[in-house]
C-alpha positions as CSV (number, residue, x, y, z in Angstrom):
1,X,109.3,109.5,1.3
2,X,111.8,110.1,4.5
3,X,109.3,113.3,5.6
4,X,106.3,111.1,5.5
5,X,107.5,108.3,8.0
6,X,107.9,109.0,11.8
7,X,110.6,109.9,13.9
8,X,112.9,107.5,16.1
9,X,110.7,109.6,19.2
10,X,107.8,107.7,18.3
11,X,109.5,104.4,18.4
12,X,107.4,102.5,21.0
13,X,106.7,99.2,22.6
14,X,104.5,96.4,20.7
15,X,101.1,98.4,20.8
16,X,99.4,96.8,17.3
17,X,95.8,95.0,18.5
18,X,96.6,92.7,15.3
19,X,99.0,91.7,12.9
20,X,99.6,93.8,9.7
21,X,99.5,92.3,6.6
22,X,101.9,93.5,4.5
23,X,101.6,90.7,2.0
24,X,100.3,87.3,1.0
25,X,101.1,85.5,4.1
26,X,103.2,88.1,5.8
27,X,102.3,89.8,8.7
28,X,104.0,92.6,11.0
29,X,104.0,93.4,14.3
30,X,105.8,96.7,15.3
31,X,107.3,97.2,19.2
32,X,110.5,98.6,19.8
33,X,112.0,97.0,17.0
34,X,109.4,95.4,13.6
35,X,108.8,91.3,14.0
36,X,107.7,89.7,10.9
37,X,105.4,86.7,10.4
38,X,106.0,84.5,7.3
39,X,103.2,81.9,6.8
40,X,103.6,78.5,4.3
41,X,102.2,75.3,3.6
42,X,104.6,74.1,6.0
43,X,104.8,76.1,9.4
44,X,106.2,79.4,10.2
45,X,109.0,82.0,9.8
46,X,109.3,84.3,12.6
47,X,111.6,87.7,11.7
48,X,113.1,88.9,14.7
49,X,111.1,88.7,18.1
50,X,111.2,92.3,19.8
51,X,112.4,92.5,22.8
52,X,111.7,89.7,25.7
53,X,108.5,91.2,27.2
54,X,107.4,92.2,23.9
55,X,107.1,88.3,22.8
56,X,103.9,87.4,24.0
57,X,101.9,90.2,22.7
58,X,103.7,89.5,19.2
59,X,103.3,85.9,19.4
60,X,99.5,86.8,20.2
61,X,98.9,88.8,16.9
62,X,100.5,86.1,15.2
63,X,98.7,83.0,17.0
64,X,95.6,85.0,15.8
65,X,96.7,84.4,12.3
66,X,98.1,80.9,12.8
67,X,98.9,78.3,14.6
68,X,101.1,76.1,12.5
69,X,104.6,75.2,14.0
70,X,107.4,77.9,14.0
71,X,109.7,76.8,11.8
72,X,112.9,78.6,12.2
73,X,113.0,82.2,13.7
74,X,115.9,84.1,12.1
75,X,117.9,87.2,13.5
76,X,118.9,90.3,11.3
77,X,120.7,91.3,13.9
78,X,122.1,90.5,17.4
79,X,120.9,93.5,19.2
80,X,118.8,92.9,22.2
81,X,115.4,94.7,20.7
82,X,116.0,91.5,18.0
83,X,116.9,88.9,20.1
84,X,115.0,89.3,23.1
85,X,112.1,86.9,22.4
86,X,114.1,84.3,20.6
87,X,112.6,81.5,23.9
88,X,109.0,82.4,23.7
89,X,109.0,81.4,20.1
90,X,111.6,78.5,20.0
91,X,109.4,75.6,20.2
92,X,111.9,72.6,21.3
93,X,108.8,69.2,21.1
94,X,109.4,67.1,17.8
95,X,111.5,68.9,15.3
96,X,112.7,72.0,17.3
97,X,112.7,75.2,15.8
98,X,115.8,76.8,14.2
99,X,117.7,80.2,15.0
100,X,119.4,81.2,12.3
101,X,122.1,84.7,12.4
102,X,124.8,85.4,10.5
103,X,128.4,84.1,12.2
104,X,129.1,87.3,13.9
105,X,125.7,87.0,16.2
106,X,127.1,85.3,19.4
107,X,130.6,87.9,19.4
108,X,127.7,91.1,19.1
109,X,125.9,89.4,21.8
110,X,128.5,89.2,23.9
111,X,129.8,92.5,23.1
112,X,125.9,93.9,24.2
113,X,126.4,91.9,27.2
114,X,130.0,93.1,28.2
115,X,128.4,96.8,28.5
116,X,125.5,96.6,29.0
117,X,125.7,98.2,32.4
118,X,127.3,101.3,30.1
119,X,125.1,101.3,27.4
120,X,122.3,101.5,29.7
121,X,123.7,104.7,31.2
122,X,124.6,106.2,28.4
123,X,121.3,105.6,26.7
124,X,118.8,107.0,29.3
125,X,119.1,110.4,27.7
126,X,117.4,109.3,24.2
127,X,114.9,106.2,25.2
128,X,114.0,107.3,29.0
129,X,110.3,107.6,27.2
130,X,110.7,104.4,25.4
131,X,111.6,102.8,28.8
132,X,108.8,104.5,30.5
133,X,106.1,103.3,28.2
134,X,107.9,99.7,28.6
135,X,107.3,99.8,32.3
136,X,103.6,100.8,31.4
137,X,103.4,97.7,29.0
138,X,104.8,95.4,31.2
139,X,102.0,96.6,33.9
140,X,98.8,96.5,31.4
141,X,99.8,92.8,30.7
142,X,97.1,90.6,31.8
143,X,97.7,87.9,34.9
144,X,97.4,84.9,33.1
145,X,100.4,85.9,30.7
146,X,103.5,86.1,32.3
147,X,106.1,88.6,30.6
148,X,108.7,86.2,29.2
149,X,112.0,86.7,30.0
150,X,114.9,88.6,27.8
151,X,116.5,86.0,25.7
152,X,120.3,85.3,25.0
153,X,119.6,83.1,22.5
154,X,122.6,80.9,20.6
155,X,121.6,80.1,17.0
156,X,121.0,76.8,15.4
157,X,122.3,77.8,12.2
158,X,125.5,80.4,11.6
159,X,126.3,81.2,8.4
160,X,129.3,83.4,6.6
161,X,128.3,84.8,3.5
162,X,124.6,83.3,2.5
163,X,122.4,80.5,3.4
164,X,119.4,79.4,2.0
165,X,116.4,77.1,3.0
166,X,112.7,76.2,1.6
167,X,110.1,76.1,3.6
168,X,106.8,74.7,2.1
169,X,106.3,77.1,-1.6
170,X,108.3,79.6,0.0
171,X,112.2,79.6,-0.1
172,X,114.8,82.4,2.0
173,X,117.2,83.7,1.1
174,X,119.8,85.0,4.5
175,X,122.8,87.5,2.9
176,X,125.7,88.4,5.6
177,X,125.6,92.9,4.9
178,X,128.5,93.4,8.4
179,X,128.2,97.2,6.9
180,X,124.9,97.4,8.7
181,X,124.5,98.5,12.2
182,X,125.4,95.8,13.3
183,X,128.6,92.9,11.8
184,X,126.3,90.3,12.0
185,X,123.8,92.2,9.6
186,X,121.9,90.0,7.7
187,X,119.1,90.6,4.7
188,X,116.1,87.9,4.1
189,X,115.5,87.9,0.6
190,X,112.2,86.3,-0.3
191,X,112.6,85.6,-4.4
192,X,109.2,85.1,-5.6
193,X,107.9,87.6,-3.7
194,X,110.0,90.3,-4.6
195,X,110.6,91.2,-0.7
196,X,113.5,91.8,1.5
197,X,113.4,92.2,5.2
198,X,116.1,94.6,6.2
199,X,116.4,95.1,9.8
200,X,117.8,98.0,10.5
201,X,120.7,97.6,7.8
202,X,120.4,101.4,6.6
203,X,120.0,102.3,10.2
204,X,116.6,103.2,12.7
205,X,115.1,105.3,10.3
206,X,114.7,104.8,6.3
207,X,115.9,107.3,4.2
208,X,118.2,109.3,6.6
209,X,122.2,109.6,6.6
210,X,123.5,106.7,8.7
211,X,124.5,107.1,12.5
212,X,128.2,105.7,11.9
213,X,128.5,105.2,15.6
214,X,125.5,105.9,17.6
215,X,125.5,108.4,20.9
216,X,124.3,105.7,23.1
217,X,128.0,103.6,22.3
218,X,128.1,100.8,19.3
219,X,131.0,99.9,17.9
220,X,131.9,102.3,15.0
221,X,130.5,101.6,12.2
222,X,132.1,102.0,8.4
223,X,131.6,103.8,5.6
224,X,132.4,101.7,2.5
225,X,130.8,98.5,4.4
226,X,127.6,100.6,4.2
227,X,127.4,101.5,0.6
228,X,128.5,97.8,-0.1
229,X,125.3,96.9,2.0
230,X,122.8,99.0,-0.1
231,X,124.3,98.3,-3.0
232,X,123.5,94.5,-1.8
233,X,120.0,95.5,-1.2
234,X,120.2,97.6,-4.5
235,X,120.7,95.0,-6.6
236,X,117.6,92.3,-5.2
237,X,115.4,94.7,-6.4
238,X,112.8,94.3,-3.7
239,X,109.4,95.4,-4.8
240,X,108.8,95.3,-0.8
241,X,110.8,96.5,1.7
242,X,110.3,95.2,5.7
243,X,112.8,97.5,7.8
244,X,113.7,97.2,11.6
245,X,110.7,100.3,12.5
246,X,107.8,101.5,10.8
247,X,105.4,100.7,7.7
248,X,106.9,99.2,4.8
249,X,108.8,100.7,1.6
250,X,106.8,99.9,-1.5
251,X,107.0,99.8,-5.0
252,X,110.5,98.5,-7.1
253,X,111.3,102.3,-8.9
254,X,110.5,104.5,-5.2
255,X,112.7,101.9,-2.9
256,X,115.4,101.9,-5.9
257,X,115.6,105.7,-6.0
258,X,115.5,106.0,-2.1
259,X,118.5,103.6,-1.8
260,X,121.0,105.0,-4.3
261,X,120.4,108.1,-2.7
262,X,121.4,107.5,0.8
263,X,124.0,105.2,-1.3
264,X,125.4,108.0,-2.9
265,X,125.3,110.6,-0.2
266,X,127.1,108.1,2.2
267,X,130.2,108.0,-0.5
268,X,130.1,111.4,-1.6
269,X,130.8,112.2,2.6
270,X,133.4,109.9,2.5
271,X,135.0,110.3,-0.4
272,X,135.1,114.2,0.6
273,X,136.7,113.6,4.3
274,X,139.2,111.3,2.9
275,X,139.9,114.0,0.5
276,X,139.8,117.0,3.1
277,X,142.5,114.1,4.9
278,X,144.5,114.4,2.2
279,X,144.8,117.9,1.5
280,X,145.5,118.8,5.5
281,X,142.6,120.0,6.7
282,X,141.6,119.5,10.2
283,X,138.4,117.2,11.9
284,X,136.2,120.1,12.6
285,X,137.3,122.1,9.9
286,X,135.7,119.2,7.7
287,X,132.5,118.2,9.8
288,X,131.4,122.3,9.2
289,X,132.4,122.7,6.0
290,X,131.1,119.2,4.2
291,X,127.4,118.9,3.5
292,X,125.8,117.0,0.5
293,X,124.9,118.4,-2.8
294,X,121.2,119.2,-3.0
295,X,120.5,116.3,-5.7
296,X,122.0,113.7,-3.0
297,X,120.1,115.3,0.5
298,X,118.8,113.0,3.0
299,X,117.1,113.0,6.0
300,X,119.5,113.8,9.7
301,X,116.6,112.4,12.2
302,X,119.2,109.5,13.1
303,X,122.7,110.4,11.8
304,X,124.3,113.8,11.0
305,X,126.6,114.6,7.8
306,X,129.3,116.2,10.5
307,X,129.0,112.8,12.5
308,X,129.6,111.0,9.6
309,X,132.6,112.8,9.0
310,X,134.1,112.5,12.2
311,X,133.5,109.0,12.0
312,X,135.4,108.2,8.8
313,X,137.7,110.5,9.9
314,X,138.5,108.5,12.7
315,X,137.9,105.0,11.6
316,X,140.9,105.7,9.0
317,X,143.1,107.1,12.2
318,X,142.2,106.5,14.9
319,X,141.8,108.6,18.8
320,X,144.7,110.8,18.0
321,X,144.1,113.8,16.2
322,X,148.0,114.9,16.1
323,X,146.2,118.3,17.6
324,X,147.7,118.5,20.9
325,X,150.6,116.7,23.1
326,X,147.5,116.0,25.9
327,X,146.0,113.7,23.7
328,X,148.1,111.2,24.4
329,X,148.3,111.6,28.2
330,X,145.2,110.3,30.7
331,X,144.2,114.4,31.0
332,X,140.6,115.3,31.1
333,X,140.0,118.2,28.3
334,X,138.9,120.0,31.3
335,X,141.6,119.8,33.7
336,X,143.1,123.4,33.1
337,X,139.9,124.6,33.3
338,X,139.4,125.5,36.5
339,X,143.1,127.5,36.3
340,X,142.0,129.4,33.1
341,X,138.5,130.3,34.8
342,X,140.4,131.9,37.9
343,X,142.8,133.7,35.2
344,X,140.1,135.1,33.2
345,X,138.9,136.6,36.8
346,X,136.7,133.7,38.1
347,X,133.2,132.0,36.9
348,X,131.1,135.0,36.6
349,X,134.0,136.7,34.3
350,X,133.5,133.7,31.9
351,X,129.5,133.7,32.3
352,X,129.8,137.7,31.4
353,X,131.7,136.0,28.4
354,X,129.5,133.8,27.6
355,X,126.4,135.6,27.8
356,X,128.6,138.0,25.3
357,X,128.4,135.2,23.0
358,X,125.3,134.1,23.1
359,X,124.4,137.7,22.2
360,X,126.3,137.3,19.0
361,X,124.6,134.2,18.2
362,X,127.5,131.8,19.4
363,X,125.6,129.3,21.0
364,X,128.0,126.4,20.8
365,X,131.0,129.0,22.2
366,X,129.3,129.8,25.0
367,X,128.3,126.7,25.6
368,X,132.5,125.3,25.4
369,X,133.2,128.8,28.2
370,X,130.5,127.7,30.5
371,X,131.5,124.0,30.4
372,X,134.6,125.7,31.6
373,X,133.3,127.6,34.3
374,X,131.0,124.8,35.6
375,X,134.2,123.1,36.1
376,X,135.7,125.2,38.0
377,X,132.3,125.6,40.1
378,X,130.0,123.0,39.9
379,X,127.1,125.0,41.3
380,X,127.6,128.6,40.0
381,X,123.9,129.6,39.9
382,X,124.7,132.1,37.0
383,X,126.3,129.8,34.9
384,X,123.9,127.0,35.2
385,X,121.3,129.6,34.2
386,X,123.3,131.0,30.9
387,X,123.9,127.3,30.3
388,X,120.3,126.3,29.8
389,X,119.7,129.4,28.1
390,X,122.5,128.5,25.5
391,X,121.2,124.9,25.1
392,X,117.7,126.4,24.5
393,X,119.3,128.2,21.8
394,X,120.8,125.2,20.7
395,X,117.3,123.4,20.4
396,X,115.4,126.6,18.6
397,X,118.1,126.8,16.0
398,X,118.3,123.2,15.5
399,X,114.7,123.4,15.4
400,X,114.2,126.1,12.9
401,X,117.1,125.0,10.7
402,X,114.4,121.0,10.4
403,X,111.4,122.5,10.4
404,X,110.5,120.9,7.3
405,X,112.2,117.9,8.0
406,X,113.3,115.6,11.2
407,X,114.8,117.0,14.1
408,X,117.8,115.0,14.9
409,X,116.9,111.9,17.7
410,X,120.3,112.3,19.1
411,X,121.5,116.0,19.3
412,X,117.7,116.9,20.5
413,X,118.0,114.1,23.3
414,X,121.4,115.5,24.7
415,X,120.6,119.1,24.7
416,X,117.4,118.4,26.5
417,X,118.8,116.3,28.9
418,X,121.5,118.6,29.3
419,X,118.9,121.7,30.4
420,X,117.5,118.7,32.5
421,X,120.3,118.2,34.5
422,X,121.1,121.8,34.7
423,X,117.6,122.8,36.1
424,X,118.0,120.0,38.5
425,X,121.2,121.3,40.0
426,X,119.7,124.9,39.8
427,X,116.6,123.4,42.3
428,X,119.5,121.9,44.4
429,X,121.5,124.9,45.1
């Protein structure tokens, strides 16, 4: 199941020329995050809206299908790729329509908002071709439809735990899951039709370990939270499955089996860290030494088993590791560096080192000397050179080591950025 779906690289802007349907009455249009269309007797139910200049082209596919008046539109999650075209479907003549999100929606909206400066920063490495083929969308839009606007929208409706409405034949079911990427998760559960839309509850990607705190910067996400989540998910027993990207999960016995085992595999991680905790053993003692037991393997496209364990690891502690006194002083890991480069005899002493390494097939510890000697010299032709050449052996290893299975999004997108940056610097100097 998880090697037949895509890859978080080939998440891409709303691109369907019509809506998908992936039931009686409900429709799909996928973008940069899935929308859903729900059609009844009595109007519509829109499931998440894409980004804001997604909204038109979704409302489009669905206009195509129907016409009747939205209903409600309701939120899985607050993140903007959810949110973002909340307006161009809120219809505010006669009986307006309702946005509905679990309580926590306005604080995760704010906290997107407070950082968003950051986030965007920070997450250039990983979507700069997602944002790319935005910029193309936005361009091939025709003239007499204006791109709408990015939403901030505050919901009608909040709810804690669960809330329920009917609509026409058709009744919803909204269930609070805060151990989803988000703590303002929410599940639609669709009773007679055996379907639950899921966002992105489990995560981007279906089927692979969870990222417990994403590269880009979320809030930390936690482990027990999670399993409670699929267990929530679990125990619906959804004969359909609508997730935040891609096609749908089908069939009751095949979704079943797929969630216990990301389920299981999440525990068994934790349950092995907390014990590694116990017993004394250091952080990265654990994240190398802890990987699942065939019978429980998942897919790593998204998330990482070592990540995970760093991240439990540190959502029991905390930042301090108890590993050094400069932990708990403002000191840069690097700011001896530049004295230890000039004791071991100056950059090109470290870049002999490190080439030394990489000739034993220690990647990773000659990448940690040449961070050290780029610090002390910035521009040192030599090192950036052995320091693209040991990221390149970070991507062919990672690369041979998945290539039966999915590359990781994250760890791909850094190293390549990484050699970008270096290459750059290398044409500047």
């Amino acid at each position: 199941m998880t090697r037949s779906r895509p890859g978080a690289a080939e998440i891409r802007p709303a691109w369907q020329d019509a809506a998908e349907e992936v039931a009686d009455g409900v429709y799909l249009s996928q973008g940069l995050s899935n929308s859903y269309l729900v059609v009844t007797s009595a109007g519509r139910v829109v499931i998440n809206t894409g980004m804001g200049f997604e909204a038109g082209h979704h409302r489009r596919l669905y206009d195509a299908v129907d016409t009747s008046r939205v209903h409600a539109v309701l939120l899985t999650q607050g993140h903007v790729d959810h949110v973002g075209g909340v307006d161009h479907f809120r219809e505010l003549a006669g009986d307006p329509t309702l946005v509905i999100a679990q309580a926590n929606n306005p604080s995760c909206q704010a906290d997107d908002a407070r950082i968003h400066r950051f986030r965007v920063k920070r997450s250039m490495p990983y979507w700069a071709n997602a944002i790319r083929q935005a910029d193309d969308f936005i361009r091939r839009q025709p003239a007499d439809a204006p791109v709408p606007a990015q939403s901030t929208p505050t919901p009608d409706v909040l709810f804690d735990e669960r809330y329920e409405f009917s609509l026409g034949e058709t009744t919803f079911e909204c269930i609070s899951t805060p151990g989803g990427e988000t703590l303002d998760s929410m599940v639609i559960w669709i009773p007679d039709r055996a379907i639950a839309f899921v966002g992105n509850v489990f995560s981007a990607l279906f089927g692979h370990f969870p990222n417990l705190v994403t590269l880009r910067a979320d809030r930390l996400r936690f482990a027990l939270p999670f399993v409670d989540a699929v267990q929530t998910v679990i125990d619906l027993e959804p004969e359909i499955l609508c997730t935040g990207h891609f096609a749908p999960i089908r069939g009751r016995d095949t979704i079943r089996a797929e969630l216990e085992r990301v389920r299981d595999a999440v525990q068994y991680v934790h349950d092995e860290t907390v014990a590694g905790m116990n017993a004394g053993t250091d952080v990265t003692t654990l994240m190398r030494d802890i990987h699942l037991p065939e019978h429980l393997e998942v897919g790593e496209g998204y998330g990482k088993v070592s990540w995970g364990v760093r991240s439990i690891w540190e959502a029991y502690t905390g930042w301090f590791h108890a590993r050094a006194t400069t932990e708990l002083y403002p000191l840069a890991p690097t700011a001896a560096a530049p004295d230890l480069v000039a004791l071991a005899g100056g950059p090109a002493a470290v870049v002999d080192a490190a080439l030394a390494r990489l000739d034993r097939d220690e990647a990773i510890e000659a990448v940690a000397l040449l961070e050290a000697a780029l610090t002390a010299d910035p521009d040192h032709r030599a090192a950036l050179e052995a320091f693209v050449a040991a990221h390149e052996v970070l991507l062919a290893q990672h690369a041979a080591e998945h290539a039966d299975d999915f590359e990781n999004f994250w760890l791909t997108g850094w190293l390549r950025f990484q050699i970008a940056q270096a290459v750059e610097r290398l044409h500047r100097s």
